[in-house]
Structure formats: structure tokens, C-alpha cells
C-alpha positions in Angstrom: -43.6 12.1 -38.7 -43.6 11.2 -35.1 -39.5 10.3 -34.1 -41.1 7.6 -32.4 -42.6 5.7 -35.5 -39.1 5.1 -36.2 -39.0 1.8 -33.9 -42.1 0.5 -35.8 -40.6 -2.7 -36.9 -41.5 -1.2 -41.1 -39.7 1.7 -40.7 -36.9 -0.3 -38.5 -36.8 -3.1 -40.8 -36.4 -0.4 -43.7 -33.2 0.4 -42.3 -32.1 -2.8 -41.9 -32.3 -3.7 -45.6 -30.7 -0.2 -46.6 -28.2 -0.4 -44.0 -27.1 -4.3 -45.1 -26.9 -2.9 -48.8 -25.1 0.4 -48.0 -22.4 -2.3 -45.7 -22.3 -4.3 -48.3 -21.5 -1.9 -51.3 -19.5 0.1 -49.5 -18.0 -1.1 -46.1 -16.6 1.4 -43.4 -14.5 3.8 -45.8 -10.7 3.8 -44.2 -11.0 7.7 -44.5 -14.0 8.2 -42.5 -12.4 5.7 -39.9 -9.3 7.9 -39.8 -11.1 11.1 -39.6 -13.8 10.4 -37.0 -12.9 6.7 -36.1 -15.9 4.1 -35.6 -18.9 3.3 -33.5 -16.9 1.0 -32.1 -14.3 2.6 -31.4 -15.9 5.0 -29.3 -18.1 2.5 -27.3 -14.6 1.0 -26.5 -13.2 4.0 -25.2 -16.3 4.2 -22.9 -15.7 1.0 -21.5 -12.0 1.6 -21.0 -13.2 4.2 -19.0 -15.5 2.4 -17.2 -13.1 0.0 -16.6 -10.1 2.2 -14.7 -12.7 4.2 -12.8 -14.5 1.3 -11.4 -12.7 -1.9 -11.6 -11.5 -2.1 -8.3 -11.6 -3.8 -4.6 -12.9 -7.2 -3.7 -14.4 -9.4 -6.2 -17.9 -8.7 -5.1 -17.1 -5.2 -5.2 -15.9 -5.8 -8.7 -19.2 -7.7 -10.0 -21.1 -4.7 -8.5 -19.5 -2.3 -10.2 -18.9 -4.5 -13.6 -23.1 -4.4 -13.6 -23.2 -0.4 -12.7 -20.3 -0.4 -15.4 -22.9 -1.8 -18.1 -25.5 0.2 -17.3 -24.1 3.2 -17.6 -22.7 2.1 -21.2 -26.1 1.2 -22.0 -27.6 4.2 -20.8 -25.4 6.5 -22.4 -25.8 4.4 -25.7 -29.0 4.4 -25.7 -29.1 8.6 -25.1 -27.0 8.9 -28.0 -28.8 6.5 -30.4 -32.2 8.2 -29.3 -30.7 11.8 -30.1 -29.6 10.6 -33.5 -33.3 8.7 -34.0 -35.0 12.2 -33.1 -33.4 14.6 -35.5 -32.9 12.2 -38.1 -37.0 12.2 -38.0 -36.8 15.9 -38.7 -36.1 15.2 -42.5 -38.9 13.5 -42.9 -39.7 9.9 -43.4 -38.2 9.1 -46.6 -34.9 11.4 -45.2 -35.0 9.8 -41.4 -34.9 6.1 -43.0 -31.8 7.0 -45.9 -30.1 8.9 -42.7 -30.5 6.1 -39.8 -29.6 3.5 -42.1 -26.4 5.3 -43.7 -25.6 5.5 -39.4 -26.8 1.8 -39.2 -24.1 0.6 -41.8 -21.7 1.0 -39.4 -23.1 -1.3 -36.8 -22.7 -5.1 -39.1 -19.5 -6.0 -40.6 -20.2 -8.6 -43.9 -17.3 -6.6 -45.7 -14.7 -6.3 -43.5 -15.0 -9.8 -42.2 -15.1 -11.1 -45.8 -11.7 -9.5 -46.7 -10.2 -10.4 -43.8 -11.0 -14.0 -44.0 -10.1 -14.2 -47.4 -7.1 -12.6 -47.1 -5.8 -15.2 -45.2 -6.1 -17.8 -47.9 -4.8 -15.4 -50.4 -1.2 -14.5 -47.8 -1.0 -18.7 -47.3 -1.5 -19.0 -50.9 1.2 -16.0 -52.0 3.1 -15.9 -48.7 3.3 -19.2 -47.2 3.0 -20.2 -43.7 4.5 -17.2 -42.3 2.3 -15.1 -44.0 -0.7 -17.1 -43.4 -0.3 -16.8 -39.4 0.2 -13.2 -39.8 -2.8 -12.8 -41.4 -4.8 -15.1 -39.2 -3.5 -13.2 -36.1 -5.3 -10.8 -37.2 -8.7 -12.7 -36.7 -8.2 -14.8 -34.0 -7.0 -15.1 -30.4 -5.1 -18.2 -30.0 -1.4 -18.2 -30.3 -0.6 -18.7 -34.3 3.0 -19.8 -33.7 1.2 -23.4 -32.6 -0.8 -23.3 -36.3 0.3 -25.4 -39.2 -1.8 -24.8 -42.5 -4.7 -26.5 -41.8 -5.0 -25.1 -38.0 -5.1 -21.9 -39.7 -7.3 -22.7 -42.1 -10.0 -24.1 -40.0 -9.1 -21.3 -37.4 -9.9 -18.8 -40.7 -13.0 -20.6 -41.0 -14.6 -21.0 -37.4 -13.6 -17.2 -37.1 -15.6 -16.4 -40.7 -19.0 -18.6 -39.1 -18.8 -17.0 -35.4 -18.4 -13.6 -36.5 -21.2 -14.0 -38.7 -22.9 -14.5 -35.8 -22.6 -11.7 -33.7 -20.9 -9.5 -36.0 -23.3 -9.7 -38.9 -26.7 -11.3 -37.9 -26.9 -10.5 -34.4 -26.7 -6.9 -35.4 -28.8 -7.2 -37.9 -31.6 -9.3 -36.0 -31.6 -6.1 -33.4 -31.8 -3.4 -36.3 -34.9 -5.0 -37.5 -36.0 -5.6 -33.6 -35.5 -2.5 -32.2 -34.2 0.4 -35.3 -30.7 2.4 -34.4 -31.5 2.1 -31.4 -31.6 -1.5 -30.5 -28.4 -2.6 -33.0 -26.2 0.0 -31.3 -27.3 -1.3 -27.8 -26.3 -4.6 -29.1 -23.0 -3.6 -30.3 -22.6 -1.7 -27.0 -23.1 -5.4 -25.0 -21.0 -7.1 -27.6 -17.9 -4.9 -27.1 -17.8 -4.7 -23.7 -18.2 -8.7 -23.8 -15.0 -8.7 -25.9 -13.2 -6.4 -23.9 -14.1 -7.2 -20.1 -16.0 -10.4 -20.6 -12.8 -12.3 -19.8 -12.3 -15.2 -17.3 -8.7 -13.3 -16.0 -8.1 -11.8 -12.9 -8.8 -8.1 -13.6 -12.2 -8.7 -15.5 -14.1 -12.5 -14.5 -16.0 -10.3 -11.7 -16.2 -7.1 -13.6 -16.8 -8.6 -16.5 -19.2 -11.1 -15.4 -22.6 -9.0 -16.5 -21.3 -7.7 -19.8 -20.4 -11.6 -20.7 -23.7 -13.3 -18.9 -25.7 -10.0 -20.9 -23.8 -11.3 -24.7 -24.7 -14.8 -24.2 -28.3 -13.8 -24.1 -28.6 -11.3 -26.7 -26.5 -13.7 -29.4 -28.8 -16.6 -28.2 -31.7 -15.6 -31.1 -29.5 -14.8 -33.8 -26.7 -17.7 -33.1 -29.7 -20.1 -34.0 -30.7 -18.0 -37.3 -27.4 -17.9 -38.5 -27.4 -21.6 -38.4 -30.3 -22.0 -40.2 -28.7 -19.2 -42.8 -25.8 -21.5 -43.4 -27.8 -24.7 -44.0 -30.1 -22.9 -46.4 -26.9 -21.6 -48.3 -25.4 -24.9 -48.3 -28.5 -26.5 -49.9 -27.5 -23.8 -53.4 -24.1 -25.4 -53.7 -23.1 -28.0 -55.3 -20.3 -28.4 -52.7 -22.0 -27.9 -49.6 -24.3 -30.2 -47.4 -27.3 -29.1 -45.8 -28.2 -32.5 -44.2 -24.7 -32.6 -42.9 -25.0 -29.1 -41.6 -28.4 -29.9 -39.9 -26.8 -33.0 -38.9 -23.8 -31.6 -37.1 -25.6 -28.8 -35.4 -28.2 -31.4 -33.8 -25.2 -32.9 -32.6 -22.3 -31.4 -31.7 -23.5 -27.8 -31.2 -24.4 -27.7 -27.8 -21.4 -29.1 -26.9 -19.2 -26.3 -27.9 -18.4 -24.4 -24.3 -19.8 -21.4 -25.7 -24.0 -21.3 -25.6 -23.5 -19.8 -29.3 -20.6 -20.3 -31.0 -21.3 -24.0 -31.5 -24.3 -23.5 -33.4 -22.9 -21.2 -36.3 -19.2 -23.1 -36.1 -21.4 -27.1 -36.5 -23.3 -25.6 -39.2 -20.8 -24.5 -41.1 -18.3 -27.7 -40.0 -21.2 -30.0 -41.6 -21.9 -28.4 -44.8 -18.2 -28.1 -45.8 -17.6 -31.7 -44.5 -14.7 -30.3 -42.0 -13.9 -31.2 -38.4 -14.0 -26.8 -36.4 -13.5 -26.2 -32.8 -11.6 -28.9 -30.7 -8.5 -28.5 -28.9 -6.5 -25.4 -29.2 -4.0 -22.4 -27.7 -4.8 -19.3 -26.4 -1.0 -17.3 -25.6 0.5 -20.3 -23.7 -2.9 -21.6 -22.3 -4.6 -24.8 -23.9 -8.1 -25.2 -24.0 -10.2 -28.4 -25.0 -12.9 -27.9 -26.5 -15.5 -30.5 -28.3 -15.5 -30.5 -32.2 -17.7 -29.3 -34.5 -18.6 -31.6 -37.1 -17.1 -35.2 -37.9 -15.7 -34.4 -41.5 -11.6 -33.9 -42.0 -9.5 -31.9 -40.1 -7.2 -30.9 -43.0 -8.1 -27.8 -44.5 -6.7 -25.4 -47.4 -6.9 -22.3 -48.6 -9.7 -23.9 -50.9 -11.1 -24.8 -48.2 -11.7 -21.0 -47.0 -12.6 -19.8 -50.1 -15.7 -22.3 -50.2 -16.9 -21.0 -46.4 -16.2 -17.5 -48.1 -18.5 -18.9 -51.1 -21.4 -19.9 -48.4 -21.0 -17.2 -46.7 -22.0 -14.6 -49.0 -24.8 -16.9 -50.1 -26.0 -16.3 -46.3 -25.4 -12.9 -46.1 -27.7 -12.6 -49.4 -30.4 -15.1 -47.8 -30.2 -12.8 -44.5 -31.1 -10.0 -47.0 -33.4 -11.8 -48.7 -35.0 -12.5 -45.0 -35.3 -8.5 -44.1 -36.7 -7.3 -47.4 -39.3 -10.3 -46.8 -40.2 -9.2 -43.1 -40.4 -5.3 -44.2 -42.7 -6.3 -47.7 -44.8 -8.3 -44.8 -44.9 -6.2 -42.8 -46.1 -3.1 -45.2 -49.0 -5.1 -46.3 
């Protein structure tokens, strides 16, 4: 079989729904992250590079070299996700598929965000405050000594929508779009957006193409993840789905980020909660709009029903790639 035939949206798509079930079953082991570290891990290490070699001189010098700085990661990505592509299709088709998706399991994160959402309601529950904001920290940002329960709660639970986003369905949407190779260029433009794509004085030049570049790639699937948590809210009994629609019509393209509204609204709405709004990063306050017009004090409960939609969407987004590869097979 031709390598290429690999980015033939069946063959791509059959690595998508292999790679979302492996992820799901299984996770990122902690012993193959210790022994050979993750994707990630070594995209970040790129960019660090990047980022002391060429982060430098005036801020138009800076933005210059921010936007040579991404496509070198990109290039380099892509090299490396093409190699893997190639001799993977030396086992064959059945054997390239099993071994880009078992690579492709690294690249979306439903398990690990799961248990680290959840275990904040589980330390608030066993642990108290203390414990709660130690665990939240973990998640999130913004300063946790200025969180009382319920901030961390609905801090827990914006965190849980938005990483769905781009650290699930994004992901995911790009697998199916474009095989290995497009999911690990997405995760390439998604890491350097969280590590330079910062408005501070080192990286709002440098990092002004890798953060204009992750607005545009999380555009498609910040709208499908949405519509994911709307549908999952319609198969509880304690989640609204015209209250999700309703609150992403509204408030989501208020939030100051182009995506982030869309997943946090959804979710806002069909918990009946009040996400976003006001709120500290280190010693710096930022006002944002809210999401949603329900209640502002959460619980752990609280989390725990997100957690419940949640999983409901990751098995609709599931759902959603077996449906586009049994289409697409016909």
C-alpha cells in the first residue's frame, strides 16, 4: 500500500476511532512517560529552543523571528510525522493503521483531563479547601489562593469544557482531517500557543504567530465541541440542551477568547451555572464576560455532573468518527 493512502480521510479516520479507544482504555502509561517522555514533551523542548536562539532584539525583530520560529517547528513536525507515516505503511495496511493509531493515542487527552478534573472534586470533598486549590493548580492559571469553593469549582469546570476543546476535539478533528500527520501539526501549534503565545514582554511579539495560528486552527473544532455538549446534555436528565444552545447564541462570542466562549457557554447553559467572568491571574485581574446566566455557586456535585457530560461527549465524538469512517467506506 502506497504510504500516501494513509491521509485518505478512511484510512485517517480509521485511526482516529482506534486512536480515541486506545486513549480512552488506556491513557499515556506513567512508565512510558518516564522512560521516553511524551509528544509533547518533546515539541516543548523544540520550542524552548526556538525560543533562546531567536527571541531577541526589537519587537519587530521579535515577531519576525516568532513566525521563522513556527515554521521551523512545523517543518520539523511535519518531517517527523511523515517518517513515522512511511514506515508505518511498510506493515501493511491493516499493520500501518494499528501502528499510527497506537502513535495517534498520544496526541488527545480524554483520560488525563478526566482524572484531573475529577480529582479536584474528590481532594475538596476528602481534603477541604486547601486541598481543593492544590489540586485545581494543577489545571488552571489564575492564582488559587483568591478561590473559595465555588471559584474552584467553576474554575474545575471551565478548565474540563476548554480543554475538551483543544485538547480532545481539536486533536481529534485534525486526525480525521489530515491522519498523524495533521493531529501532530496541531498539537505542534497548540504548544507553542501555550508556551509563547503570551501577551508578556518576552513573548507578545514572538509569540504573536504561534497565538494568531491556535485561534484559527481551534476555530472548527471549538464550534463542534459545543454542539458535542448540547447533544450530551439532551441524554441527561440534569442537563439542558436548550439552555446550552441558549447560552452559546448569547454569551459566547463575548468571551475574549474567539474559542473558549463557545465550549465554556455550552457547558455553563446545560448545567445551569454562571463560567468565565471576572478572575486572577498571579496578582493580575482580568474581566471577562460570563458564560451562562445560571448560579455562580458550584460544588463538587457540580464537577462531577460536567465530568458526567463530558464523557457522554467524548462517546458522541466517537460515535461521530466511526460514523464519518463507515461513510466514508461505502
Amino acid at each position: 500500500m502506497p504510504w500516501t493512502s494513509l491521509t485518505h480521510p478512511p484510512d485517517a479516520l480509521a485511526i482516529l476511532c482506534l486512536a480515541l479507544a486506545i486513549e480512552a482504555a488506556a491513557g499515556y502509561p506513567d512508565r512510558l512517560y518516564r522512560a521516553l517522555g511524551h509528544p509533547v514533551t518533546w515539541i516543548g523542548r523544540l520550542i524552548a529552543a526556538l525560543d533562546r536562539a531567536l527571541n531577541r532584539g526589537s519587537e519587530a525583530r521579535r515577531r519576525v523571528a516568532g513566525i521563522i520560529a513556527l515554521i521551523v517547528l512545523l517543518a520539523v513536525c511535519a518531517i517527523f510525522a511523515t517518517m513515522f507515516t512511511v514506515l508505518a505503511a511498510l506493515a501493511g495496511r491493516a499493520g500501518s493503521i494499528l501502528s499510527l493509531a497506537i502513535i495517534a493515542a498520544s496526541l488527545p487527552a480524554q483520560r488525563s483531563l478526566h482524572d484531573h478534573v475529577a480529582r479536584v472534586a474528590r481532594d475538596l470533598r476528602s481534603g477541604g479547601l486547601a486541598a481543593g486549590r492544590t489540586a485545581v493548580s494543577m489545571i488552571v492559571g489564575r492564582n488559587p489562593e483568591t478561590l473559595d469553593e465555588a471559584a474552584i469549582c467553576r474554575a474545575a469546570i471551565e478548565s474540563l469544557s476548554e480543554n475538551f476543546s483543544d485538547g480532545v476535539v481539536a486533536p481529534a478533528f485534525w486526525l480525521g482531517a489530515g491522519g498523524l500527520t495533521g493531529g501532530v501539526l496541531y498539537k505542534a501549534i497548540n504548544t507553542a500557543d501555550s508556551m509563547i503565545g503570551h501577551r508578556t514582554p518576552r513573548h507578545e511579539a514572538f509569540g504573536w504567530a504561534a497565538a494568531r495560528l491556535d485561534d484559527l486552527v481551534n476555530l472548527p473544532a471549538s464550534r463542534l465541541t459545543a454542539l458535542l455538549l448540547i447533544a450530551a446534555a439532551a441524554l441527561h436528565r440534569d442537563g439542558s440542551a436548550a439552555g446550552a444552545w441558549h447560552a452559546v447564541r448569547r454569551d459566547a462570542g463575548h468571551h475574549r477568547s474567539p474559542n473558549a466562549g463557545w465550549p465554556e457557554a455550552a457547558m455553563a447553559g446545560a448545567l445551569g451555572l454562571r463560567l468565565a467572568g471576572p478572575r486572577v491571574y498571579g496578582h493580575t485581574r482580568v474581566e471577562d464576560a460570563w458564560m451562562g446566566d445560571g448560579r455562580a455557586e458550584a460544588g463538587p456535585e457540580d464537577i462531577e455532573r460536567a465530568l458526567r457530560l463530558y464523557r457522554t461527549a467524548c462517546l458522541l465524538l466517537f460515535g461521530l468518527a466511526c460514523l464519518g469512517l463507515a461513510v466514508t467506506r461505502l
